[in-house]
VMD Tcl script that draws the C-alpha trace (Angstrom):
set ca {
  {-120.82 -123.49 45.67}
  {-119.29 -120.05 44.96}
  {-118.15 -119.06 40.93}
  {-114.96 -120.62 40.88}
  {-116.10 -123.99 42.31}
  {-119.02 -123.81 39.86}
  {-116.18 -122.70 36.95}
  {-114.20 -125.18 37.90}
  {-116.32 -128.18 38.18}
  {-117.90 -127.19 34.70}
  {-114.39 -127.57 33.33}
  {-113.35 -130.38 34.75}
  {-116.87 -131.88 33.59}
  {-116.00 -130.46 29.93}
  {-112.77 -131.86 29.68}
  {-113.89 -135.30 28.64}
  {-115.10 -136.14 25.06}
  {-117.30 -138.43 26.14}
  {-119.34 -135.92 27.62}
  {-119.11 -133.15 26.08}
  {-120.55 -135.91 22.88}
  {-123.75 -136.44 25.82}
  {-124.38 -132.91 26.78}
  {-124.46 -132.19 22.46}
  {-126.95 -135.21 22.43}
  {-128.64 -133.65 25.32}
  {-129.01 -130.20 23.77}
  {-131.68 -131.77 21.12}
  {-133.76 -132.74 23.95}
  {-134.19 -135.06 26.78}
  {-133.10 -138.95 27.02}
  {-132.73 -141.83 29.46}
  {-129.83 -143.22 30.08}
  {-130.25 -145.97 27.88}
  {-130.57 -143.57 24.83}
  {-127.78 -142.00 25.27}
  {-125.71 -144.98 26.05}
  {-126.65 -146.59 22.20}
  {-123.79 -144.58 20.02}
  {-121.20 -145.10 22.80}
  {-118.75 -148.51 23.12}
  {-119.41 -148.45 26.84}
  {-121.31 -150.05 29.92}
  {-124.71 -147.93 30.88}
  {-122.81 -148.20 34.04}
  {-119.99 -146.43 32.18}
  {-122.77 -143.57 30.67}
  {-124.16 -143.31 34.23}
  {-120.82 -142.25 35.52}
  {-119.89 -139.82 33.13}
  {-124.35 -138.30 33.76}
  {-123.41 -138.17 37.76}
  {-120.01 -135.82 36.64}
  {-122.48 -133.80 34.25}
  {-125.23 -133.79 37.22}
  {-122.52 -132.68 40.08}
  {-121.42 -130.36 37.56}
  {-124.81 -128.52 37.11}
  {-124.90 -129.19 33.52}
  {-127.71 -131.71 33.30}
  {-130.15 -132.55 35.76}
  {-132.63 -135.72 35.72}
  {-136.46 -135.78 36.02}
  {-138.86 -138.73 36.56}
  {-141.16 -139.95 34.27}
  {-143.31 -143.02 35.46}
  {-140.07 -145.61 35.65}
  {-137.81 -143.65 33.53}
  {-135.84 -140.51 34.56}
  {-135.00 -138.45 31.45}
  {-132.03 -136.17 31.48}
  {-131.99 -132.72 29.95}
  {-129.10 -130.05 29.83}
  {-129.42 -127.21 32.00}
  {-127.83 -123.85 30.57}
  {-126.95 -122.02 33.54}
  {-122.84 -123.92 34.19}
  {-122.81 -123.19 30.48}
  {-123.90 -119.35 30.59}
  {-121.34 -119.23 33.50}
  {-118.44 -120.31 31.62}
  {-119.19 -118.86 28.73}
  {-118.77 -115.29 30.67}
  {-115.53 -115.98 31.36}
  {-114.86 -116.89 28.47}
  {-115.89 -114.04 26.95}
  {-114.10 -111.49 29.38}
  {-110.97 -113.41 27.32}
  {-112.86 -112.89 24.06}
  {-112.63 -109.41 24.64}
  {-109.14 -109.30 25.60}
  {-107.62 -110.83 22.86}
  {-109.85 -109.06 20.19}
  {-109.09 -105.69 21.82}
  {-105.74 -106.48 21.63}
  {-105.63 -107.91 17.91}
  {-107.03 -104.77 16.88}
  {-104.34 -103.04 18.80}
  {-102.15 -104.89 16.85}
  {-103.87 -104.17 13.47}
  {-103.69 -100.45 14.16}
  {-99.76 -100.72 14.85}
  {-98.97 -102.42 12.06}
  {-100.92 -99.86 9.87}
  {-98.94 -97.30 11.16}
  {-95.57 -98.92 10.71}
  {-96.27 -99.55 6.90}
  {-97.37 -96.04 6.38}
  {-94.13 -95.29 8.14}
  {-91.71 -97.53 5.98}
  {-90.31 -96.13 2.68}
  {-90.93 -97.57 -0.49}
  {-88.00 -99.55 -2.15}
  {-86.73 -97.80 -5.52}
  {-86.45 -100.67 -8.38}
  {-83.43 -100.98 -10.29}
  {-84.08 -99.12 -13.92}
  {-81.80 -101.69 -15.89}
  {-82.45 -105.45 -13.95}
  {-85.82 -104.74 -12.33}
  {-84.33 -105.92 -9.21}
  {-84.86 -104.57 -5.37}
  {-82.18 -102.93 -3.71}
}
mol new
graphics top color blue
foreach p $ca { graphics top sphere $p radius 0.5 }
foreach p [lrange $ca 0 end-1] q [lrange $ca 1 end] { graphics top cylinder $p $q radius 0.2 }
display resetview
């Protein structure tokens, strides 16, 4: 799978509440499916759907334990996307500060309003 397949599929993955809510579970440690299923109004069936998206995805991946196969979040999707991300970061700070420095220069620019002597008022 090349960058944009990975990007992509991590996104996709993201885009649901539901499991972006398991992979924050997952990121205080490992659990079966039947722990993380417990806060949720849905099947295990339902949970084991949403894992297999997570899975395809690269963001979790399941071990074996005796009869129980823990899952655990894997960082690597997440390190991914979060370089893009940040290549955006970047981008918009730069040009915020851009931004900043032009608007600095157009108030040193502008002249100061002279007050009326006998109301107070601006002119």
């Amino acid at each position: 799978m090349n960058t944009s397949d990975r990007l992509d599929a991590t996104f996709a993955a993201l885009a649901d509440p539901t499991r972006r809510a398991l992979l924050a579970r997952l990121a205080s440690g490992e659990a079966s499916v039947a722990e993380l299923a417990k806060p949720f109004a849905m099947s295990q069936p339902a949970i084991s759907k949403h894992l297999k998206v997570l899975e395809r995805a690269g963001l979790i991946s399941r071990g074996r334990d005796a009869q129980r196969r823990p899952c655990r979040i894997e960082a690597q999707p997440l390190a991914e996307a979060n370089g893009w991300l940040e290549n955006y970061r970047r981008f918009w700070e730069g040009s915020f500060q851009d931004l900043d420095t032009l608007l600095i220069e157009m108030k040193a620019k502008k002249p100061k309003r002279a007050r009326s002597k006998d109301r107070g008022e601006r002119r």
